[in-house]
N, C-alpha and C positions, 0 to 999 in steps of 0.2 A: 406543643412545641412552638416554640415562639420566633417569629422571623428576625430575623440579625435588621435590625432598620437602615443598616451602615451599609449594609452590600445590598444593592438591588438584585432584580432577579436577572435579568439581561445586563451584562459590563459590555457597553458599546465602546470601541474608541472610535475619534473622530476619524475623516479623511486625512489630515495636516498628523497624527501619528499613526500611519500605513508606514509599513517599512521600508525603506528606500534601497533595502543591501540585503538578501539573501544570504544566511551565514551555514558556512561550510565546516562541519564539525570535527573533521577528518586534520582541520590546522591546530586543534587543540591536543590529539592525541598524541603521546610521548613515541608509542611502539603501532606506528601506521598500520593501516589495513594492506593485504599483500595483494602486489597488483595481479592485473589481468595476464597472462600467458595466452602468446599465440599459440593455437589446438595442433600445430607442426612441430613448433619448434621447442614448445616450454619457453620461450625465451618471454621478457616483458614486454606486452602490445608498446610498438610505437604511434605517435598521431597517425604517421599516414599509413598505419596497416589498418584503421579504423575508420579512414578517411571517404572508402566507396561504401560504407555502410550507413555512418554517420553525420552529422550536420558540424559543419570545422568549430564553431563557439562552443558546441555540445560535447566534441572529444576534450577540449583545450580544458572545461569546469570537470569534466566527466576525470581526468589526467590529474588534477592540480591538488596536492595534498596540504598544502603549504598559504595560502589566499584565504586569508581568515571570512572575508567579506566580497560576495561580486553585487556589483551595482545592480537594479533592477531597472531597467531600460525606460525611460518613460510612457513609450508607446502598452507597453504592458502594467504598466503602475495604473495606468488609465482606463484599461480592462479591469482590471483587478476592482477598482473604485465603483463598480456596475453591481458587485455582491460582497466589496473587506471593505471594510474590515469586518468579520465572522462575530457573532455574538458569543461571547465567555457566558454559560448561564449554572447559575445558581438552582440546584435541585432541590429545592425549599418543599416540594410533594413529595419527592423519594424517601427524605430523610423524614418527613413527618410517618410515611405510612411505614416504612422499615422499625421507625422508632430508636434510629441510632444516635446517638452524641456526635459522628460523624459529618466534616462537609463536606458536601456533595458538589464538586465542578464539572460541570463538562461544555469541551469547544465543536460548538455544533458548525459543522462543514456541511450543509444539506441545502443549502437557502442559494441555491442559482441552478440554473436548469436543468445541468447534468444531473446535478443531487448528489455529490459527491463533492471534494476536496481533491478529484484527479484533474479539474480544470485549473489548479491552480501550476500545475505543470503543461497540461496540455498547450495553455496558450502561450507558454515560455518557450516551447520547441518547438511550436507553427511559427512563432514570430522569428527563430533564429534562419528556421529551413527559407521564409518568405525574404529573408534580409541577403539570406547565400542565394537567393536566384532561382530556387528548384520548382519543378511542375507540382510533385506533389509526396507524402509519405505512407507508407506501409507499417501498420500497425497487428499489435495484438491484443486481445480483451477476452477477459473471465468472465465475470458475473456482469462486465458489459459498461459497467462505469465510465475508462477509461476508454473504449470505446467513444462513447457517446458523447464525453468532455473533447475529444478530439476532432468530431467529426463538426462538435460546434466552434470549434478554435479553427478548423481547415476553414471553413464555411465564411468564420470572421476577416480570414486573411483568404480568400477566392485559391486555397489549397486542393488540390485533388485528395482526398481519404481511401486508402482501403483497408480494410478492417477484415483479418483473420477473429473468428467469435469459439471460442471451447464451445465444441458440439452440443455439450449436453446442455449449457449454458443460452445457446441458440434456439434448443426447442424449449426448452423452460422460459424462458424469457423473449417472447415475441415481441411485445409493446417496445423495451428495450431497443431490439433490432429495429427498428419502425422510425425511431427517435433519432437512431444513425442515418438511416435513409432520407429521413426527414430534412438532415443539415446537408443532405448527397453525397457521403460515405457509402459505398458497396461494404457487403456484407456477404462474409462467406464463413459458412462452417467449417472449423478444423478439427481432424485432418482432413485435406479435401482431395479431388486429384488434378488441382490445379497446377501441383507442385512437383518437383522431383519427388523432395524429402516427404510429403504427404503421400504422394502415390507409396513409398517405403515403408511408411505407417503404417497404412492401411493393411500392405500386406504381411506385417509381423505381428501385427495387431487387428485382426477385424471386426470391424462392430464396435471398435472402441470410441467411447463417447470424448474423448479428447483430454487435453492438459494444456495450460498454458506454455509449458515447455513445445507442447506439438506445434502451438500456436505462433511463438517465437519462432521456429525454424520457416516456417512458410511465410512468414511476414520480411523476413531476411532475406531467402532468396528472392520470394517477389521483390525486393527493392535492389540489391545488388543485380538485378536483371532485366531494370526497367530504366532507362535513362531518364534524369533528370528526375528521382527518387531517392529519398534515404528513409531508412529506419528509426521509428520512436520507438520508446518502451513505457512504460505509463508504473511502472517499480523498478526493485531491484537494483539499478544502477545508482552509482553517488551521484551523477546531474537530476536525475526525479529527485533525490531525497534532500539535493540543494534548495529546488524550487519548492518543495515541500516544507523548509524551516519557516515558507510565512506562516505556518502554524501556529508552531511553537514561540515563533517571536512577540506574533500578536497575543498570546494565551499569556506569556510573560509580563507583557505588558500591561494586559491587564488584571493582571494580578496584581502587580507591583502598585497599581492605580491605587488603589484599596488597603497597600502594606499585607495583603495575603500570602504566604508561601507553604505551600504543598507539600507533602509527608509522603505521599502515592503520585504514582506519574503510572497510569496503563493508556495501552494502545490494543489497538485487532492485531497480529502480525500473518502477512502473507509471503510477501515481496521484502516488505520494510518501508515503503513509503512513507505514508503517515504517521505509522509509530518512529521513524527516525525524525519526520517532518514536525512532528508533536514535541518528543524529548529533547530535539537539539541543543536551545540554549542552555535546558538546564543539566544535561550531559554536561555541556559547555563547562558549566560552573563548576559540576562535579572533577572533571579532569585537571581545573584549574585551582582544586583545595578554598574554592570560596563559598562553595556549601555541597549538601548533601540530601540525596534524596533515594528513594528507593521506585526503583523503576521494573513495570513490571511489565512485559510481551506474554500476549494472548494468543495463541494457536488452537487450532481444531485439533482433536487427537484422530480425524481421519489424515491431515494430513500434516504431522508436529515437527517440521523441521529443527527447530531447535531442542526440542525438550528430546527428541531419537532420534536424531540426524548424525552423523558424524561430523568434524571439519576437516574438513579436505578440500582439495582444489577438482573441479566438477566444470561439467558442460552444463553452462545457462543456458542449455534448450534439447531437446529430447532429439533432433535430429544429428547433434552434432558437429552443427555447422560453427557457432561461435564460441568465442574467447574462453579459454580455461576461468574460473574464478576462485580464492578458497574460499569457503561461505561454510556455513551450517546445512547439510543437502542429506538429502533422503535416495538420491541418486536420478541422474537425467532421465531415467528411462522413468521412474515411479509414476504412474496414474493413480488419481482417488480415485475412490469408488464412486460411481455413479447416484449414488445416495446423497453423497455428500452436498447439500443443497445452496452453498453460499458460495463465495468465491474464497480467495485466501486457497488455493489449488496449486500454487507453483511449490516445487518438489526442493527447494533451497532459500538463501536468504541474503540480504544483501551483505556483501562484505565488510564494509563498518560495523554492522549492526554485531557481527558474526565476531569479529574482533572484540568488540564492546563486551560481547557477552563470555567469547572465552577468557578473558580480563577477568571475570568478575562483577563487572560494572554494573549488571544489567540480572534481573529474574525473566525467566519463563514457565509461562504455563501450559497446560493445553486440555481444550473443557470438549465435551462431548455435544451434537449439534439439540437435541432433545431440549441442555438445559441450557443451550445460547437459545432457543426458540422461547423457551419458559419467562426467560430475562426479559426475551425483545416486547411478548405480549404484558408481560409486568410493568417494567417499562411505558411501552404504548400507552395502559390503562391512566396512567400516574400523571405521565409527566407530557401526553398528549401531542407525542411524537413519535411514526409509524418508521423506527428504523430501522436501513440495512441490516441482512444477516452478518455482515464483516462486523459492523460496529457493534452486535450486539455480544461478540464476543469480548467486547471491552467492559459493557453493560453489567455480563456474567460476573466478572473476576471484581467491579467496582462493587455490586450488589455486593459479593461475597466479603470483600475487604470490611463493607460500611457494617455487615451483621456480626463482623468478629469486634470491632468496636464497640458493637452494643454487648456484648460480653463480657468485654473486659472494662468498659468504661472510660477507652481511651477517645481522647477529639480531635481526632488526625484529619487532616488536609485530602481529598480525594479528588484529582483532578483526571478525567482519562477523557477522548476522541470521540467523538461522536460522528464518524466518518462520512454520513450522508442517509438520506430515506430509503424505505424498502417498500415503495409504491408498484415498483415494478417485478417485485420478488414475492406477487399473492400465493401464486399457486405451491411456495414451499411453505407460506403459511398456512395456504389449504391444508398443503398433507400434515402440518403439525394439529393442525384443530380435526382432522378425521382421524387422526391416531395411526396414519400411514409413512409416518414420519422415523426409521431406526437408526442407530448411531453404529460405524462402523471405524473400525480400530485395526491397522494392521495389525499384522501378527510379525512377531520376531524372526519369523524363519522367510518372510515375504520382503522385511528387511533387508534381512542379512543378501539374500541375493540379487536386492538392487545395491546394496555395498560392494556384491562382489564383481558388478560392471565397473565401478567408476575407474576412470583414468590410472594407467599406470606412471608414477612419477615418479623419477630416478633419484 
């Protein structure tokens, strides 16, 4: 197979095209996402019922349906400049050894220290909380990413961090923790009994190795209870998935560099982050009839909010403490199983995405952990990149896209995320190379009775 001489294998753009505007995808949609309800009243959160939780710039973008573009601050464009613009790479080894007629894209988020694409949010809401005056904020983290992009962003702005960690997520991934400590983030396993809502956990659930919903609740009260503290989220909300469109803008852009445009558009989906931060502009386009693309969300089938989730309006956290949301949700209370080795754990999804996808807009999938491990080591081998178990469930569905091509003979456009490294995630590679690795699936009837918790709404 013959390399395209025309496209290199890294599309660099320069500094001088880094994106100056963050674009919020939610101004494009006809039939908006439904807002947030206070968990009293049902009624629509106002700014300042959000206000002791939140950072004021972070409700006012988090709030605004309608603001096609918010500027990106310079003090942060100049952080950003330390690891973006992100390389667009050309998988010129995948598609030789697959042997597909297929191109192979993918936007590698891995190359700055977090190792992930959650710093590209983190230092947008340390700089907002540092601008409003605050000591410091209260967080939550999964597989520990976003974690670790914050605790470097608190760290760059002399912020105090503390970090609620998903337990099971805590003992599997030491180094991870280390890395938070490192930037001076505390770190603390949830559920813990720090907390009101943790001590609560604990005791209707014991032994339970966590959830990012457990995680949320303790990271919220810790901040509502600590002066001169607010709350970050590192997904899920539309302000993560605003700061998240330099993704997809820069991925655009470099495409557009080359006259390339994409056929497939896949993401990892957990929260929604990165796959709304990936798909936005060309979402964009697609809502605005100036082209068309087929976009695909990847989920674990240990825990598939979209693909078995209901929509419905749900508590974005297992304790019950915040804002009603309707999303794509498996129910607040849902825990995965303990097996489940990657992150992508939260029991719902973000509300645009949720909307997008009951539209139609949008496909979902969701692949079992065995053959996201099969991909990632395939992968690894090829293309000489040790990556996250999130991204490698992008890896899966793009493998899988490029080998039906080589079937049918079609040369479709394959562009998907490649969300950050999995240097810190050995030991789930361990258990997949010792063969201790099994994939687990709820069951419909384990469903149904976290459906038959959620919220009653009149």
């Amino acid at each position: 197979m013959m390399k395209d001489t025309k496209i290199p294998y890294k599309i660099y753009l320069n500094e001088n095209e880094l994106p100056q505007a963050w674009y919020n995808l939610r101004a494009d949609m006809k039939n908006k996402p439904a807002p947030l309800l206070n968990p009293q009243t049902h009624e629509p959160m106002k700014a300042e019922e959000l206000s002791g939780v939140f950072c004021d710039e972070l409700i006012r973008q988090e709030l605004d349906d309608e603001t096609a573009y918010f500027e990106i601050p310079e003090e942060i464009r100049d952080f950003y400049k330390m690891y973006r613009p992100a390389p667009l790479v050309r998988a010129y080894c995948l598609e030789e050894k697959l042997g597909t007629p297929a191109k192979i894209y993918y936007k590698f988020e891995g190359n700055n220290t977090s190792g992930s694409h959650k710093l590209n949010s983190a230092i947008a809401q340390a700089y907002y909380a540092k601008q409003q005056g605050l000591t410091g904020v209260t967080t939550e983290t999964g597989a520990g990413q976003w974690g670790t992009a914050l605790s470097m962003a608190c760290s760059y702005f002399g912020l105090d961090c503390k970090v609620y960690m998903v337990k099971c997520s805590y003992e599997q991934k030491p180094f991870r923790r280390e890395v938070m400590r490192t930037y001076g983030a505390s770190v603390t396993p949830s559920p813990s009994m720090e907390t009101e809502v943790g001590k609560k956990i604990l005791a209707e659930h014991p032994g339970t190795t966590g959830s990012l919903g457990c995680a949320i609740s303790e990271a919220v009260e810790k901040a509502v209870n600590t002066e001169g503290y607010r709350y970050v989220l590192g997904s899920v909300l539309n302000q993560v998935m605003l700061h998240q469109s330099i993704i997809g803008l820069e991925t655009k852009a470099a495409l557009d560099k080359y006259g390339v445009k994409p056929d497939i558009i896949i993401g990892c989906a957990g929260g929604g982050s990165n796959l709304g931060g990936l798909i936005g502009p060309f979402m964009g386009e697609k809502l605005r009839g100036e082209a068309d693309y087929r976009i695909i969300a990847v989920e674990p089938a240990s825990c598939p909010s979209f693909t078995r989730g209901v929509y419905a309006y749900d508590y974005c956290d297992t304790g019950m403490v915040c804002p009603l949301s309707k999303m794509y949700t498996l129910g607040s209370g849902f825990i995965p199983s303990a097996n489940h080795a990657g992150g992508l754990r939260y029991h719902g999804m973000n509300s645009t995405l949720s909307e997008l996808y009951h539209q139609g807009m949008m496909e979902a999938v969701s692949v079992k952990q065995t053959d996201v491990f099969e991909a990632a080591e395939y992968f690894a081998r090829i293309e000489g990149i040790l990556p996250a178990p999130e991204s490698s469930h992008a890896i899966r569905v793009a493998i899988d896209e490029a080998l039906k091509c080589k079937e049918s003979g079609e040369e479709k456009t394959i562009v998907f995320g490649l969300t950050g490294t999995g240097y810190f995630d050995m030991l789930s590679y361990e258990k997949f190379h010792d063969g201790k690795m099994s994939d687990y699936i709820p069951t419909d009837e384990e469903l149904e009775a976290s459906f038959a918790k959620l919220p009653k709404m009149e």
